[in-house]
C-alpha positions in Angstrom: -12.6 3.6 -31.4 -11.7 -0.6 -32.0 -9.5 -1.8 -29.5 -6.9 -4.4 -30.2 -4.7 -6.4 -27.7 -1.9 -7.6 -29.4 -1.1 -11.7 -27.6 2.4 -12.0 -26.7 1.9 -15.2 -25.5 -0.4 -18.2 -24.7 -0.6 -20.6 -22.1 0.8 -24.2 -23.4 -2.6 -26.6 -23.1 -4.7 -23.6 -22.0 -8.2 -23.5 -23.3 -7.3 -20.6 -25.7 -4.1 -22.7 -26.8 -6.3 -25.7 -27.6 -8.8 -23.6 -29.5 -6.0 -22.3 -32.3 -4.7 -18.8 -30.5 -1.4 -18.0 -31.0 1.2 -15.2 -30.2 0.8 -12.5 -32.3 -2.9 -12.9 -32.8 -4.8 -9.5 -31.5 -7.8 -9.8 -29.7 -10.9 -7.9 -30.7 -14.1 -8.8 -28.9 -15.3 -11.9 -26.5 -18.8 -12.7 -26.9 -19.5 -9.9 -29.5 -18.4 -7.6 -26.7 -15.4 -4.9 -27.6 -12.4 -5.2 -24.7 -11.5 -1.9 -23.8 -9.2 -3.1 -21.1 -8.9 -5.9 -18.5 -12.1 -5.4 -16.6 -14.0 -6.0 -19.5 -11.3 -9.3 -20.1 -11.7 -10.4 -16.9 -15.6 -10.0 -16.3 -16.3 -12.1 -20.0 -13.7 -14.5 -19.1 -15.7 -16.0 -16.2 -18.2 -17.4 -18.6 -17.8 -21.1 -19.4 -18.5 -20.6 -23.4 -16.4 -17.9 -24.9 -16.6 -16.9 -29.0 -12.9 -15.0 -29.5 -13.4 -12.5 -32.2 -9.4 -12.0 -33.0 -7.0 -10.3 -36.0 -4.2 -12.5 -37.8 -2.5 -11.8 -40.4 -4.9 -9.0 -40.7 -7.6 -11.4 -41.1 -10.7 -11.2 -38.8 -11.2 -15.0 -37.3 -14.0 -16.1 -34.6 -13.3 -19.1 -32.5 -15.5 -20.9 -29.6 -14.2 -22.1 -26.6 -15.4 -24.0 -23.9 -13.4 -24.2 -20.7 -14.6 -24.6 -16.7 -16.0 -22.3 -14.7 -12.8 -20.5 -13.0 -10.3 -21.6 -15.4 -8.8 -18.7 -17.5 -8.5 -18.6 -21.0 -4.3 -18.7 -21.1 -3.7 -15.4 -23.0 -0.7 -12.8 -22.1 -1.0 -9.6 -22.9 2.0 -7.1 -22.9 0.4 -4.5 -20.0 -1.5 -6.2 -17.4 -4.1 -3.6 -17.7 -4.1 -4.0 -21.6 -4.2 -0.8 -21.6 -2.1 2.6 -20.6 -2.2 3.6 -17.0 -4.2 6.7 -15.9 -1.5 9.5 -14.1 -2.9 11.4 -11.7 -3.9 15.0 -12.7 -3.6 16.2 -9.3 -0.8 18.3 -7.7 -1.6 18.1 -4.0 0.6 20.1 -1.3 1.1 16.9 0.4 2.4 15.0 -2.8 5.9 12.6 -1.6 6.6 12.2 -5.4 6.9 15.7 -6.2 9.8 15.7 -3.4 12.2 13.3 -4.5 15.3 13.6 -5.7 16.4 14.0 -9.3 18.5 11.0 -10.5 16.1 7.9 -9.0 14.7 5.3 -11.7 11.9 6.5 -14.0 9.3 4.5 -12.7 8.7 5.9 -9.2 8.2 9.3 -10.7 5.4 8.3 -12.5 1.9 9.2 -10.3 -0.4 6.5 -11.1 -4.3 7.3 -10.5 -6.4 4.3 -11.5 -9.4 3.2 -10.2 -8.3 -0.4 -12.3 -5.0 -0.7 -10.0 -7.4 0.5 -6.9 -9.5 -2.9 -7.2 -6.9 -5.0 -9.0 -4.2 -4.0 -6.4 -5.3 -2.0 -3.7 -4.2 1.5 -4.6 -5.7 4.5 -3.4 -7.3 7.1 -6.1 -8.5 10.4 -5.5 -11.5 9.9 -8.3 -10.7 13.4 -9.9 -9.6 12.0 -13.2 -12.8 9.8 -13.4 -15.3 10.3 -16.0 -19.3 9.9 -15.6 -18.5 6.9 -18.3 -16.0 4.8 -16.1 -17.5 5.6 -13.0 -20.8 4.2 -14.4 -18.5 1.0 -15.7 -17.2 0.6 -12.1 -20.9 0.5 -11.1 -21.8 -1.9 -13.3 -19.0 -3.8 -13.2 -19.3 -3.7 -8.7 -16.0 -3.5 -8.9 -15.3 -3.3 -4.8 -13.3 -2.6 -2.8 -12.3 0.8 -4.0 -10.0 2.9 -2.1 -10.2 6.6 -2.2 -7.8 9.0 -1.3 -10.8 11.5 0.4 -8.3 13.9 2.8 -11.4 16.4 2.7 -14.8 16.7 2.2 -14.9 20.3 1.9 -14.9 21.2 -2.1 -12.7 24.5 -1.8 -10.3 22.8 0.6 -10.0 19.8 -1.9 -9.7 21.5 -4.9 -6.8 23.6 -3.1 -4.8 20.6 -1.4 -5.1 18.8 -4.3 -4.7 21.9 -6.5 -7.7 20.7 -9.0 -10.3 22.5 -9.9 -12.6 19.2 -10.5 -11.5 17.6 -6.9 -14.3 19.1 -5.1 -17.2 16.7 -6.0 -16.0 13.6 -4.1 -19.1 13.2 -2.1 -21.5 12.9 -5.3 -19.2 10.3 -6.3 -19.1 8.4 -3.2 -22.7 9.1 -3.1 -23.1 6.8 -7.0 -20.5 4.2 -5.7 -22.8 3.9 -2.5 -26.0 3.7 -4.3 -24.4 0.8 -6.8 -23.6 -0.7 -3.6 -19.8 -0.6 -4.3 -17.8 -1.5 -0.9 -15.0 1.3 -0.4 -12.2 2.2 2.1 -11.5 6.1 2.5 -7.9 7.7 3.0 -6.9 10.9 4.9 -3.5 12.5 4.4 -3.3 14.7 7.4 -1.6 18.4 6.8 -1.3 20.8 9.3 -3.2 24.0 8.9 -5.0 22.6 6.0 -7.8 19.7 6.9 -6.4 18.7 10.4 -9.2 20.1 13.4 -12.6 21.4 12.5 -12.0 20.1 9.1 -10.9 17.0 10.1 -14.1 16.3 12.2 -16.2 17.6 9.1 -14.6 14.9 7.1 -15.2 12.4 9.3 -18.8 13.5 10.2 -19.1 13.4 6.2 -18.4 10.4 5.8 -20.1 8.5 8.2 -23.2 9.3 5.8 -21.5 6.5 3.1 -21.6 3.5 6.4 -21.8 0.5 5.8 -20.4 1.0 2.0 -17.6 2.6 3.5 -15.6 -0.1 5.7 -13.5 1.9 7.2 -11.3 5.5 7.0 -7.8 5.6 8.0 -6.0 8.9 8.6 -2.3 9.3 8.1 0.6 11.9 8.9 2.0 13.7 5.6 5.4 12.7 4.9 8.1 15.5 4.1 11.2 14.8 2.6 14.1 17.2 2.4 13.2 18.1 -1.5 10.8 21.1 -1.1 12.5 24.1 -2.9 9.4 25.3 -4.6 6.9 23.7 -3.4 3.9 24.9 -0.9 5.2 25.6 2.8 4.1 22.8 5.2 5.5 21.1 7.7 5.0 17.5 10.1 3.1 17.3 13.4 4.4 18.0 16.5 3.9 15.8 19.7 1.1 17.7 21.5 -0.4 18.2 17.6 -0.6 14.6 17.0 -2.3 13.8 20.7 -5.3 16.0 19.8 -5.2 14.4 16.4 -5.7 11.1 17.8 -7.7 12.8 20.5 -10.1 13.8 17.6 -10.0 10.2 15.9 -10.6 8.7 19.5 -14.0 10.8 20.3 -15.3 9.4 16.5 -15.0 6.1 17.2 -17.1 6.6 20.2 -19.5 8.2 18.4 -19.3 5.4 15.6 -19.6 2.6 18.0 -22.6 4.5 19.5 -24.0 4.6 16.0 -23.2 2.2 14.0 -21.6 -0.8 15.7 -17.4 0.0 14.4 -15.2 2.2 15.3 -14.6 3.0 11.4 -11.8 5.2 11.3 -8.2 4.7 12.4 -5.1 6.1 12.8 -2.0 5.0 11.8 0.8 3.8 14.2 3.2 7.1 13.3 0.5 9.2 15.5 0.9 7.5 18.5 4.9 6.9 18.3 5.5 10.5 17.6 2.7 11.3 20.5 4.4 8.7 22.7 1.4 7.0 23.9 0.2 3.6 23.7 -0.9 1.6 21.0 -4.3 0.5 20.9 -5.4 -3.0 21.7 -5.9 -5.3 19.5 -9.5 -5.4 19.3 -9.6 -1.5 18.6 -8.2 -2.3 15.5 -10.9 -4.8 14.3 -9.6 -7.1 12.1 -7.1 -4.8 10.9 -8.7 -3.5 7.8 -6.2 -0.7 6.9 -3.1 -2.4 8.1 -1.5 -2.0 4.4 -1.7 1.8 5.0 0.5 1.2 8.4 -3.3 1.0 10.8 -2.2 -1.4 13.6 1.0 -2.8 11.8 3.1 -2.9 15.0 0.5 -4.1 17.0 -0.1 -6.8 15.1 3.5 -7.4 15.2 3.6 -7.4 18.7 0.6 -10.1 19.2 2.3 -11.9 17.1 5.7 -12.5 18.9 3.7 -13.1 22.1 1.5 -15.6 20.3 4.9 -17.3 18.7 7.0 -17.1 21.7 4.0 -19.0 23.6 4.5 -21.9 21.7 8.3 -22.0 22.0 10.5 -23.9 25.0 13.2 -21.6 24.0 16.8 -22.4 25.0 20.4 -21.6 26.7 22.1 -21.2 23.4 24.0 -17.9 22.6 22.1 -16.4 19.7 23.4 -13.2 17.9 21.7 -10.8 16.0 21.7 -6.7 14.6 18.6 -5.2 13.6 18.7 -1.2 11.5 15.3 -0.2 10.9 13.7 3.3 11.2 14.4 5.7 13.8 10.4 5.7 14.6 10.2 2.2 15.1 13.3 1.3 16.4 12.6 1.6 20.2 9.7 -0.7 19.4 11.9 -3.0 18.1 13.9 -3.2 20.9 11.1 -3.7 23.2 10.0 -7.3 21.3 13.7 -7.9 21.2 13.4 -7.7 25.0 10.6 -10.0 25.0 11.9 -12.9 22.9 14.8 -12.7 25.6 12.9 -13.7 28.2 12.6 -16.8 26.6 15.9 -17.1 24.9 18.4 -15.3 28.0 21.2 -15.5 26.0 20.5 -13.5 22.8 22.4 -10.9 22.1 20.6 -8.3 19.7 21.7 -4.6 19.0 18.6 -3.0 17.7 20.3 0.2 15.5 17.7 3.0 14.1 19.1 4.6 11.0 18.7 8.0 10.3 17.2 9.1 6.7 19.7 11.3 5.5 18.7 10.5 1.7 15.2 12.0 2.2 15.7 14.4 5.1 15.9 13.0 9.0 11.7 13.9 8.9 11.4 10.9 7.0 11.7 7.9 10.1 9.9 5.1 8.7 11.6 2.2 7.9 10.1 1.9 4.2 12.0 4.7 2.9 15.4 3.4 4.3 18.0 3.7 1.5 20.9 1.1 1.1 23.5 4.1 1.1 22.5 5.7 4.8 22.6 1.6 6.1 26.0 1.0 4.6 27.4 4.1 5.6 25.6 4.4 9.2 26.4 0.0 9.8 29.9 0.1 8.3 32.1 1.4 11.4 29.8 -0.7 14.1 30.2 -4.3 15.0 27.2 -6.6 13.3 26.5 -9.8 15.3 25.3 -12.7 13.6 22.7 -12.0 10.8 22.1 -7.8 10.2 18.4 -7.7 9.9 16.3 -5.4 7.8 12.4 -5.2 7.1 11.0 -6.4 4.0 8.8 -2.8 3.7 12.2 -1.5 2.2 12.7 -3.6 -0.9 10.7 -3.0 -4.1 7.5 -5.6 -3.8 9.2 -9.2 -5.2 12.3 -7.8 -5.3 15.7 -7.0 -3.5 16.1 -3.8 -4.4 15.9 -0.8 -2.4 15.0 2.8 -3.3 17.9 4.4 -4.1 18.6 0.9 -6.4 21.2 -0.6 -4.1 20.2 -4.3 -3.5 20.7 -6.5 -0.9 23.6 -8.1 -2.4 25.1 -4.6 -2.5 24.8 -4.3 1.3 25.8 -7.6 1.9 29.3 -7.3 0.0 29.7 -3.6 1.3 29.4 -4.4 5.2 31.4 -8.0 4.6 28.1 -9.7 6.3 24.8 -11.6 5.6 21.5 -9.8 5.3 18.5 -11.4 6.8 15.0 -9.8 5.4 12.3 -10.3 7.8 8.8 -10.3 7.3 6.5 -8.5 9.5 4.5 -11.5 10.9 5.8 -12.8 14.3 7.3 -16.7 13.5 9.6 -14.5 11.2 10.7 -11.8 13.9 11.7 -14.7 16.5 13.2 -16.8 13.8 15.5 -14.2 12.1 16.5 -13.3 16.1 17.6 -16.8 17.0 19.1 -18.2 13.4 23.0 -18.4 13.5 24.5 -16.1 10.6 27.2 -17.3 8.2 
């Protein structure tokens, strides 16, 4: 099968632009090689001299380029994989997509599944839609870190939670990543009754074979919205459930320590705010290598503040604020809010937790906040100064919210200004102490 990328656009005074490439033109080949995609793009880029087999006008043309050693060639291409993305071929009890509601845009219905996205982006993939061909490119290639979505290393547990009759060979796969000496980070979605206990210390045993490749494991609660009407029977993790959970993680990081010098897995702040214990320390979480998957994320937070607030004289000025974020986090929230008082006495902050009534009120993360349940839940309370919300609610680069309502929208619907903060500790104090308009 020939591949062509059609160029719909290059980079003014680019290397490619100097050489004669235009937009239109249709790549074929770089260095005699075939481009399947952008790993193959990206990995003959890097060389300094580059001979661009290309179509124009339906006429095959060659061209030699020369350019530096990191410098890129200049070409656009239409998909930033230039190619289609991989779905996922799963249907796992524990999927959040399969329980959303009907009438949200197109795109967050679509299950992507790409071990392309997992190294280019940091996405998570389950490997079950990985042929022997790719996953011998991604070893060639050492295309690391990959994230995996393990959740069990039992094949007949795997293959029913992810309801796929190929799911249950993830430990010869992890086995060829390891011996191509491909870095990875492993994934457990937690479900009760299915690969929480005995299987959950299998799993973990399991993997401790795939050290150092594997940097570390992070295991997460399962998420259930309200959106379930035929769909497998499961529910979240009660109180005492999640203690021996982390109870479990807890007694494997001994061992792991003991062992191999890292406490390698982790779990994710939701277990110990639904088990109301304390967060761990900030060394426990080692460098933080799975905050993106919400490992440590508050604690970091919290260090932080105290860091920031170390720095600062504060002062006697009246400083008003209102904060709605999820109902998990919220009495969190109000605990930092505490702290920045003591330097700054006369802040006055409402910290408001807003219920998920969009997805169901199992839902408490602050991610999956909707603009309709914080208009409708802020609109008969008073908002001092600025109304802050965290920036894990908008779409990535943009102001827009899940259920498509945009900051804007709240802002003109609650007659006040929004203030997004960033999860970083200069940011927390600052959006606390700035006067609103």
């Amino acid at each position: 099968m020939n591949h062509e990328h059609t160029i719909v656009d290059v980079v003014e005074r680019s290397p490619a632009w100097k050489a004669g490439l235009r937009k239109g033109d249709r790549l074929l080949t770089l260095n005699g090689r075939e481009i399947i995609d952008v790993l193959d793009f990206r990995f003959e880029e890097e060389e300094r001299s580059l001979t661009i087999g290309y179509l124009r006008d339906g006429e095959e043309r060659t061209v030699t380029v020369r350019k530096g050693e990191y410098e890129e060639l200049g070409l656009v291409f239409a998909e930033s994989l230039m190619d289609d993305y991989r779905s996922c071929r799963n249907d796992c009890v524990f999927c959040f997509i399969r329980q959303l509601p009907p009438g949200m845009r197109e795109t967050l219905y679509f299950k992507d599944d790409d071990t392309r996205l997992s190294f280019l982006q940091g996405n998570y993939v389950t490997l079950t839609n990985v042929s022997d061909e790719e996953l011998e490119r991604i070893c060639f290639y050492k295309l690391s870190p990959m994230n995996v979505s393990v959740h069990t290393t039992n094949p007949e547990l795997r293959c029913k939670m992810l309801h796929n009759r190929f799911a249950g060979t993830i430990v010869e796969k992890l086995r060829r990543l390891k011996k191509a000496d491909i870095t990875m980070n492993g994934q457990i979605v937690l479900v009760p009754g299915y690969n929480d206990g005995e299987e959950l210390e299998r799993t973990i045993h399991d993997l401790t074979e795939f050290l150092p490749n594997l940097q570390s494991l992070s295991v997460v609660p399962v998420g259930i919205t309200k959106y379930r009407d035929n769909l497998p029977k499961i529910r979240t993790f009660t109180t005492e459930e999640s203690r021996e959970v982390i109870g479990i993680i807890r007694k494997w990081q001994g061992i792991c320590m003991q062992y191999f010098d890292t406490r390698f897995v982790f779990a994710s702040d939701e277990w110990f705010l639904t088990a109301g214990l304390p967060l761990p320390s900030e060394d426990e979480y080692e460098g933080y290598p799975q905050i993106e998957n919400g490992v440590g994320m508050i604690r970091s937070l919290t260090e932080e503040v105290e860091a920031e607030l170390e720095c600062r004289e504060g002062d006697d000025l009246v400083h008003e604020a209102t904060i709605a974020t999820g109902t998990l986090a919220a009495p969190v929230i109000k605990q930092l809010c505490d702290r920045v008082k003591e330097v700054y006495p006369n802040l006055r902050v409402e910290v408001y937790p807003i219920i998920n009534y969009f997805f169901g009120e199992t839902i408490t993360v602050s991610g999956l906040l909707t603009g309709k349940d914080i208009i409708e839940q802020m609109k008969d309370r008073e908002i001092r100064g600025n109304l802050i919300l965290p920036e894990n609610l908008l779409r990535s680069g943009e102001e827009v919210l899940l259920d498509d309502l945009t900051v804007s929208d709240i802002e003109n619907a609650l007659q006040t200004r929004v203030r997004i903060v960033q999860s970083v500790g200069y940011d927390f104090v600052d959006s606390l102490i700035e006067e609103g308009d």
